[in-house]
N, C-alpha and C positions, 0 to 999 in steps of 0.2 A: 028244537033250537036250530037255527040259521045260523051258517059258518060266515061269516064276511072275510071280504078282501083284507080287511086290517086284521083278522085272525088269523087267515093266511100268513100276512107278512112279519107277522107277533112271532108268529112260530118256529118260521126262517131264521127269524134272529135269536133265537132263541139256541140253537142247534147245538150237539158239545163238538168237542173232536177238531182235532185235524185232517186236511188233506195234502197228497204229495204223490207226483207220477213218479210212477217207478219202473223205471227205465227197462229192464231185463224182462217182466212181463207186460209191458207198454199199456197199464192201465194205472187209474187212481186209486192207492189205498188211504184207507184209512184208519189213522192211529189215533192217542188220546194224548201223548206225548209227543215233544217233537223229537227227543232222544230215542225213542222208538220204530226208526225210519228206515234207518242202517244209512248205507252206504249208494244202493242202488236208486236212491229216489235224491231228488235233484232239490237243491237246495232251497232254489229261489222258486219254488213248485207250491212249496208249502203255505197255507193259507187256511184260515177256520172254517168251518165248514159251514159256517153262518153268512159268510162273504163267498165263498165257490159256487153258492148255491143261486148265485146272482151273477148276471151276465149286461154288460155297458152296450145299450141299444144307441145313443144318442147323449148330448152332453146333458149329464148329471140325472141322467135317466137310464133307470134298469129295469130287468125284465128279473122274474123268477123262474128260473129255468128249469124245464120238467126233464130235460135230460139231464142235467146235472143232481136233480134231485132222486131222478129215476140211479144213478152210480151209488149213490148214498144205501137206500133203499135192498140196492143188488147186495149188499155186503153184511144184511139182516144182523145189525147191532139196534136195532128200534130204539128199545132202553136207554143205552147207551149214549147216543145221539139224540136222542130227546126229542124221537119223530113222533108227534101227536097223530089225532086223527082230521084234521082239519090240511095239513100236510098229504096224507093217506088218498082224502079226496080230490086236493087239487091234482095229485098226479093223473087219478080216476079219469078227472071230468077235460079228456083230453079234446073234447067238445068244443071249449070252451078258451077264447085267446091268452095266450098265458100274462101273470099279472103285470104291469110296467109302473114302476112307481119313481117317485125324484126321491134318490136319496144320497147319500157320503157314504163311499167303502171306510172302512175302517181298517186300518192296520195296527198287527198287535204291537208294534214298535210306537206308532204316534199315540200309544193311548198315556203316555208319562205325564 
């Protein structure tokens, strides 16, 4: 079976969890709540990890970023995050341009 670009990006959106820099060890964690963040991660940081995992190349056009998904990855919740194997190999296949699609960020705020 063939992975396409649109399983790739199926999958991105797919992701659980949140993310949020945290200031004191100057990296991204990730938590599953947003109550679960404390004090040392920054408010306006916070974002799902379905949208983190996408970076604004040009208007209305994103990339899916292998470093940002490579952060996800480092913190081996797989399960949890709901990293497929189609995710697994895009990181792999560093060969290859990473994806850039037209889409709309989503915030969890506008989805009422």
């Amino acid at each position: 079976m063939s992975i396409t670009s649109y399983d790739i990006c199926s999958a991105a959106d797919r992701l659980e969890g949140l993310v949020g820099f945290h200031l004191k060890q100057g990296k991204h964690i990730v938590r599953f709540s947003e109550d679960a963040f404390g004090l040392d991660v920054v408010q306006d940081s916070l974002q799902p990890c379905s949208e983190f995992v996408w970076r604004l190349v040009g208007e209305g056009r994103m990339a899916l970023c292998r470093a940002r998904l490579g952060l996800l990855f480092e913190q081996h919740m797989d399960d949890r995050l709901n990293i497929g194997e189609s995710l697994r190999l895009y990181l792999k296949r560093s060969d290859l341009p990473e994806i850039i699609a037209e889409r709309v960020a989503v915030r969890p705020d506008a989805a009422q």
